[in-house]
N, C-alpha and C positions, 0 to 999 in steps of 0.2 A: 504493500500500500504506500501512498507517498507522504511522503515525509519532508518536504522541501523546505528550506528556508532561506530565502535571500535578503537582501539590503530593501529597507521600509522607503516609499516614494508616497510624499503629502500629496492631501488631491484636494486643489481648493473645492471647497463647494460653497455653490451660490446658493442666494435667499431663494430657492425655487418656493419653498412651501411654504414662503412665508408670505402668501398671494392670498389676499385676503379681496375674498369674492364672493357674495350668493351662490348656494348650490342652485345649479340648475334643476327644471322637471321635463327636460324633453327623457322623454322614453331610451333607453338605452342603446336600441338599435339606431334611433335619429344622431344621439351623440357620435356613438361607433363610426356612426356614414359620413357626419361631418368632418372628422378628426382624420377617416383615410381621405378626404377630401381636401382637406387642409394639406395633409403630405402629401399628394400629387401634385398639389400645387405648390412645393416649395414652401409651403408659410410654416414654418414650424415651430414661431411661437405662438401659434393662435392654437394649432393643434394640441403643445404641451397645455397650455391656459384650460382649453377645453378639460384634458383628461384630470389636470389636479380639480377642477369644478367638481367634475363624475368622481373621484374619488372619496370627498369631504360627504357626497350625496347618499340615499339609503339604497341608492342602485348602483353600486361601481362596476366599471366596465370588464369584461372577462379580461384574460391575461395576452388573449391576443392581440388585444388593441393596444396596451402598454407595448409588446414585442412589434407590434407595427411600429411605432415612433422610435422607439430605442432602435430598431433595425434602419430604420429612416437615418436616424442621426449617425449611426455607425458608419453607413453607406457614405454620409457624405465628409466624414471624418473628423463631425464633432464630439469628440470621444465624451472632453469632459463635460459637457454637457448632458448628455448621455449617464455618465457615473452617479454626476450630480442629481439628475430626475429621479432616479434610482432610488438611491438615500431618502432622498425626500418622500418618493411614496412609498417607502417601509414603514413609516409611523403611523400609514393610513393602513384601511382594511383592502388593502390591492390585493389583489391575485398575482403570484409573482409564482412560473413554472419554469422548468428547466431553459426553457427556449429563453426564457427572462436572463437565466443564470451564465447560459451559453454566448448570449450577446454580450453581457458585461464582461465576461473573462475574457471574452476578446478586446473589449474596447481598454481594458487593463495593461493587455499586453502590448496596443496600440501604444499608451503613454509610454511603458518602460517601465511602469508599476508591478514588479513581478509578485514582492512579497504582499499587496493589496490583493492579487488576481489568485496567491494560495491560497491567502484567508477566506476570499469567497469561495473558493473549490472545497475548503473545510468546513465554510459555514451548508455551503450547498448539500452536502453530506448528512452534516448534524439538522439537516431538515428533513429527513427523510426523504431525499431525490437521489437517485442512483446516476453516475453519471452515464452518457451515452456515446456512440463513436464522434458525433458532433463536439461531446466537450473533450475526449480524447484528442480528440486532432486541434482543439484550439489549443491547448496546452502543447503539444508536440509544436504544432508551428511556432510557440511563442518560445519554447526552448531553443529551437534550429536557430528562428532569427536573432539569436544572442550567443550562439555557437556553443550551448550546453549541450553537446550532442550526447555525453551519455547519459546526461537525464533526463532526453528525448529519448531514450533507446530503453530505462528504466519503466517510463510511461507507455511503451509498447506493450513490455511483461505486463503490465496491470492490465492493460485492455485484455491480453488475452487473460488473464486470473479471474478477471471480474464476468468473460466468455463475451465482451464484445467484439465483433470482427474486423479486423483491422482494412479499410477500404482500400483502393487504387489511391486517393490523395493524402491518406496516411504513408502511403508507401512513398510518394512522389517527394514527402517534404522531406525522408529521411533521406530519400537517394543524392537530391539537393546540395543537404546538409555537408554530407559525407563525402560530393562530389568537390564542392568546390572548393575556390585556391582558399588554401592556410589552411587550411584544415581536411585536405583529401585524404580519404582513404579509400581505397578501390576495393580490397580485399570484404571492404561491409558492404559497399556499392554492389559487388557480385552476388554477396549472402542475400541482399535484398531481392534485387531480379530472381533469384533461384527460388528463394520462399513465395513472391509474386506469382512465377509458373508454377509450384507446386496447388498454391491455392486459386488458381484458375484466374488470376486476376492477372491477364498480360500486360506488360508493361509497356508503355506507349513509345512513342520515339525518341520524348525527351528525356525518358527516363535510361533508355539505353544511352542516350548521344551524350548524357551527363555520366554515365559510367564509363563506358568508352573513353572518353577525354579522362575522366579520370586514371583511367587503366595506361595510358597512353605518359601522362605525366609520369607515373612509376613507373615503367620502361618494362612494362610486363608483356611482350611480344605475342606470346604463345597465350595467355588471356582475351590478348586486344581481339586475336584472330577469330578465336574462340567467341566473345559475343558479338563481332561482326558477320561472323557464320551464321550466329542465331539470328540476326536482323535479318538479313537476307534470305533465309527459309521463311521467317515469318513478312516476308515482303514490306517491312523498314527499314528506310535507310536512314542513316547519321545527318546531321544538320552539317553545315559547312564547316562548323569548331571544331567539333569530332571528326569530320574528315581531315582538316589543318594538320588536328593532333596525332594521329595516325598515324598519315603522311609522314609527318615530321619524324614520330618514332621509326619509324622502317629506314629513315632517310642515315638519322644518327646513329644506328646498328649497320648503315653500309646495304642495307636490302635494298639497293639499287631498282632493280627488275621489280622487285614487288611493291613499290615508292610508286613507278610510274603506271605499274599496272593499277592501282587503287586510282592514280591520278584519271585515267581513261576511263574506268567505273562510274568515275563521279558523276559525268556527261549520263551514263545510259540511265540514273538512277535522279535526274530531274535535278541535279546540284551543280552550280557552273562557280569553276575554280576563282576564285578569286586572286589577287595579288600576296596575299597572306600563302595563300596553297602555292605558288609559284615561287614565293624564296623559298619554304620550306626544303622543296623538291628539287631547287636550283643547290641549294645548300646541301643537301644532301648528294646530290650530284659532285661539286666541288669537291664531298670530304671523302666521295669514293676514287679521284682525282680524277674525273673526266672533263678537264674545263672546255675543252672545246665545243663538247654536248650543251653545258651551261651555257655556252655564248649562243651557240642557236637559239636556246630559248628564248635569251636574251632579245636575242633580236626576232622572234614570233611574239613575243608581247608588244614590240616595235610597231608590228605592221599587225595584228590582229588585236592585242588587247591582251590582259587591261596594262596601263599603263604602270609602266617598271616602278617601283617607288626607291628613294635614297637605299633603303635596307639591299633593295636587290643589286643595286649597284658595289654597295660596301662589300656583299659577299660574290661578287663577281672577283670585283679588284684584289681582295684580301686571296681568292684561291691564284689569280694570276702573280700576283705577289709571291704566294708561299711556292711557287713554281720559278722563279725569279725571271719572269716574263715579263718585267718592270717594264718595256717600252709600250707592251699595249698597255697596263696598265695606264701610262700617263697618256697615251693613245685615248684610251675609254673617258680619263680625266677631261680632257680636251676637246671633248669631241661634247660632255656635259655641260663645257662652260660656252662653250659655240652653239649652241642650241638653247641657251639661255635657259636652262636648268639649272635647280637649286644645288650648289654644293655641299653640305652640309661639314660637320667639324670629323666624326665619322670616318666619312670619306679620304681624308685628309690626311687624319692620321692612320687609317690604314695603310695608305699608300706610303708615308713619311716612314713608319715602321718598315716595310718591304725595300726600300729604296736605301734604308741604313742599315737591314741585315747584308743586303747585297751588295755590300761594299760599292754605292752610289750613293757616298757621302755629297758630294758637288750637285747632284741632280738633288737630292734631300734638303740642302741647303736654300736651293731657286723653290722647291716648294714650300719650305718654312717661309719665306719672303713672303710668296703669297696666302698663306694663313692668315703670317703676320697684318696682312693688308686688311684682310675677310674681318679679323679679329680673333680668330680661329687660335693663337697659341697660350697655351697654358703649361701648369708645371709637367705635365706628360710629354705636351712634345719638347719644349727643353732639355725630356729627361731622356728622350729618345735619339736627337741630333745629339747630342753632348755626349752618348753613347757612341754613335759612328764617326765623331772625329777621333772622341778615346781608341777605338777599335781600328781605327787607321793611324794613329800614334801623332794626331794633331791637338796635340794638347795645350797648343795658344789661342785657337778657337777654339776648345772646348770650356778652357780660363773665362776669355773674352764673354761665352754664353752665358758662364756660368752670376760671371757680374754683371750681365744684359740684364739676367732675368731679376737680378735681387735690385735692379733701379727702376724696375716695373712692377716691385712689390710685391714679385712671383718667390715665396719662402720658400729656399731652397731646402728638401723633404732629406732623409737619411739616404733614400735612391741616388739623386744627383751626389751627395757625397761621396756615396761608396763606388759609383763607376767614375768619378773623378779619380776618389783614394786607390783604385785600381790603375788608371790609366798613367797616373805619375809611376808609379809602381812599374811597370810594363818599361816606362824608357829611361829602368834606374834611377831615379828622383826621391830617393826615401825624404829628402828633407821636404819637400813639398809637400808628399803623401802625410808626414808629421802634424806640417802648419796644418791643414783640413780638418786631421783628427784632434787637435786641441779648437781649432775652430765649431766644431761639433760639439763640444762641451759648451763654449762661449754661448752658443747657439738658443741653449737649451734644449736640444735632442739629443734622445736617449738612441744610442746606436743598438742597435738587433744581433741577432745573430750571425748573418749574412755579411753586414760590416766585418765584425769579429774575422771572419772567417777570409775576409777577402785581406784582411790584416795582415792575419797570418800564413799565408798564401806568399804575399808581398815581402812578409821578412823573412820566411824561410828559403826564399828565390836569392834574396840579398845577403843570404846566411847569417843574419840578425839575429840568431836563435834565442840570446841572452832578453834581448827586448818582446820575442815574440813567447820567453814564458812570463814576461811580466803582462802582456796580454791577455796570457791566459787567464793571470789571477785574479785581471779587470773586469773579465769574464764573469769571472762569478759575484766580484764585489757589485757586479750589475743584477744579479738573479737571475745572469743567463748560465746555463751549462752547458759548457761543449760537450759537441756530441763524437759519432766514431769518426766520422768525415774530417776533423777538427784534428783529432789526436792521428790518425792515419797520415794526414799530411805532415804535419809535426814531425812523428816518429821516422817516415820513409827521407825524410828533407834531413835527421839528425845523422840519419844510416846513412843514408850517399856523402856524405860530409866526413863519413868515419866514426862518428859519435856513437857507437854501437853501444857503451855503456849510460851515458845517456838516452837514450831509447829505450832500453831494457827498462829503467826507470818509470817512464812513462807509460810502458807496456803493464808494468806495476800496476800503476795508479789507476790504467785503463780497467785491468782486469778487479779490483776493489771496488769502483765501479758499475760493474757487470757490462760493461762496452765489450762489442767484439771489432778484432780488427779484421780490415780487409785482407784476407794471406794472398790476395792477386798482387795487391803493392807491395806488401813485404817482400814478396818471392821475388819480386821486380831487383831489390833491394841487396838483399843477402841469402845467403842460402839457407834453406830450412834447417839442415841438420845443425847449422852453429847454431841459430838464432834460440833453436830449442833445447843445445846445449848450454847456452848461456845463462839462458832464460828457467831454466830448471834450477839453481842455482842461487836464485830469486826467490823463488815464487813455489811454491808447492804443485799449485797447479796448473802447470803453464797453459794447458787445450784450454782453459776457461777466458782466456785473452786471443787465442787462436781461432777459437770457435770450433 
């Protein structure tokens, strides 16, 4: 039985009953006729005025007339209004029936008055009225839409304990519920449909198309297929989202073939792909690497429809890119800004990215220029070019960017430091890489892991070892802990230097620890059999550092 209790919500209520009027003596059915006559026509405060008259009178009106008006004002979404009449004519001899009880627990749930709409479900009770599937499902709906979903799914068990049958719209709010974002879960969504066809109640389209999409978001292939199967026997098809989603899933599993076969289904099943279906499928295209099939499509949305949106473009560019087929990419670029199409920032820096893996620094550069123009650069693309000059060993343009961006108020982030502290690093500059990392204090950023590590990287190149264990200690006096990656580099950088008792040290501390080391690098290093003669000698158990 329930038990609920939520946070209490005041409900003003107005002087309704404090309407001081002659009872009327038209006959009951004359009142009754005028009052649904008054709510057809909109007036609804002549129609209330009428019924608190008939109430005060020695003939009150049956319970349907009150459930007229309170359904009247629900409908048009005077809740409180609604709550208010309510109160008000419980102090008179109304007739007040479930259908009375059922409208107000909705108009309850309308406000956001949860713990007001239990108290009435417990007063509705303690009056001897049973509840029925109507007020089941008005409490269900008012649970979903506050994403109580399991004590939506508590008030399922009751309906059935209590033996009332849970309907098709009892079903729909939970599948809803349970479908959508922040709170999906598929695996209930499936329970739902299964229990639906077990109790003869089929489930509609949108109740599949919200499971489906849900099924699709969890990456459950052999599910999705599975109640697309059952659509399709049962002659329902998915809505255009659940085909997206579908799409989409097969696309990012690499199901190529079955991406485009669902795409041509869509047509014979009265669904016309939208722009959303066409990156999906383009995208999924690209990530099985077939960019040149993507560009045809590309260019069928051209000439047929619908029109490509920036997204399709970004994931055009971004697979020509990761192919380093960078001249069509700024081809495609070019050819966007000549047809007077939006470029977006997007765009931009995909291509800025592509162009600075692919060592077309210079060409990376003419496009930052025009960001720069757009307004387009922020700390990402500064973090991106300052990479590909570092990566090409121009590190007076990468200086240069670096104090561009801190005069345009762009706060240089621990990223731009650490591929700076790299890039000095790279053309033997430890003093410079120094000034950076005490400038990173100055700063107020707390340097990561990543830094740490690109640290020690840098000093063990420059055989620094003495500085790069003081590192390490800084490491921790930060609450970070190096990890195997950290001590592996260390130990093989002490080893090729000859530092083998040294190493064995740290091999120590690693295995105290419970770190294992890499034995591909050590092997690189020294030979196993000294290292584990050495190392026995040490340590008790050397395999527990070996792995």
């Amino acid at each position: 039985m329930l038990s609920y209790r939520l946070p209490s919500c005041r409900v003003q209520r107005s002087s309704l009953s404090s309407t001081s009027a002659p009872p009327v003596h038209f006959p009951p059915s004359h009142t009754e006729s005028l009052i649904r006559r008054h709510l057809a026509a909109g007036d609804f405060s002549s129609a209330i005025s009428l019924l608190l008259r008939s109430a005060r009178s020695s003939q009150p009106l049956p319970a349907s007339t009150l459930n007229a008006v309170l359904a009247s004002l629900s409908r048009s979404h005077q809740f409180d209004i609604a709550i208010n009449l309510f109160h008000s004519l419980r102090t008179l001899a109304v007739s007040i029936d479930l259908v009375s009880y059922n409208i107000l627990l909705n108009c309850h749930f309308q406000t956001g008055c949860f713990s007001l709409a239990l108290n009435l479900f417990d007063e509705m009770r303690n009056s001897g009225l049973a509840p029925d599937v109507c007020t089941f499902n008005t409490l269900i709906k008012g649970f979903c839409r506050e994403n109580h979903i399991s004590d939506a799914f508590k008030l399922l068990d009751d309906m059935r304990v209590e033996g009332q049958m849970p309907n098709r719209y009892t079903y729909s709010m939970l599948i809803g519920a349970v479908s959508r974002s922040g709170c999906s879960n598929s695996g209930m969504g499936i329970s739902l449909i299964r229990e639906m066809i077990q109790l003869a109640l089929e489930p509609s389209d949108v109740n599949y198309s919200c499971v489906l999409a849900a099924i699709c978001k969890d990456a459950k292939v052999k599910e999705a297929k599975a109640i697309y199967g059952r659509m399709s026997k049962v002659g329902i098809g998915p809505d255009i989202w659940a085909f997206n989603c579908f799409v989409n899933l097969l696309g990012r599993k690499k199901m190529v073939t079955e991406a485009k076969l669902l795409f041509v289904d869509m047509f014979s099943q009265g669904v016309i792909p939208n722009v959303d279906t066409h990156n999906v499928l383009i995208h999924g295209i690209c990530m099985a690497g077939h960019v040149d099939e993507a560009l045809r499509m590309l260019k069928d949305m051209l000439t047929q429809g619908p029109r490509p949106s920036t997204v399709t473009y970004t994931i055009v560019m971004r697979a020509l890119s990761g192919q380093r087929r960078l001249d069509e990419a700024l081809m495609l670029l070019n050819d966007l800004s000549q047809q007077g199409l939006c470029i977006d920032k997007s765009m931009y820096g995909t291509l800025l990215y592509g162009l600075c893996k692919g060592w077309r620094v210079e060409d990376a550069s003419k496009l930052f220029q025009q960001m720069d123009s757009s307004g387009f650069n922020d700390i990402v693309s500064y973090n991106c070019l300052i990479r590909g000059h570092c990566k090409m060993g121009n590190l007076e343009a990468a200086k240069k960017l670096f104090v561009e961006a801190e005069g345009k108020d762009l706060k240089p982030d621990v990223v731009m430091y650490t591929t700076l502290i790299n890039g000095f690093f790279k053309i033997g500059d430890m003093k410079a890489a120094q000034e950076l990392v005490i400038d990173v204090g100055k700063k107020g950023l707390k340097p990561d892991l990543i830094m740490f590590s690109t640290l020690m990287e840098g000093l063990c190149e420059m055989e620094s070892f003495e500085v790069a264990n003081e590192v390490l200690d800084e490491l921790v006096k930060q609450g970070l802990e190096p990890n195997s990656a950290i001590y592996t580099m260390f130990i093989c950088s002490l080893c090729m230097a000859g530092s083998i008792n040294k190493a064995i040290l740290f091999l120590e501390e690693m295995s105290l620890k419970g770190l294992k080391l890499d034995l591909r690098s050590i092997r690189m290093v020294f030979r196993w059999d000294d290292a584990r003669y050495k190392f026995r000698e040490s340590c008790r158990e050397p395999a527990a550092a070996f792995g």
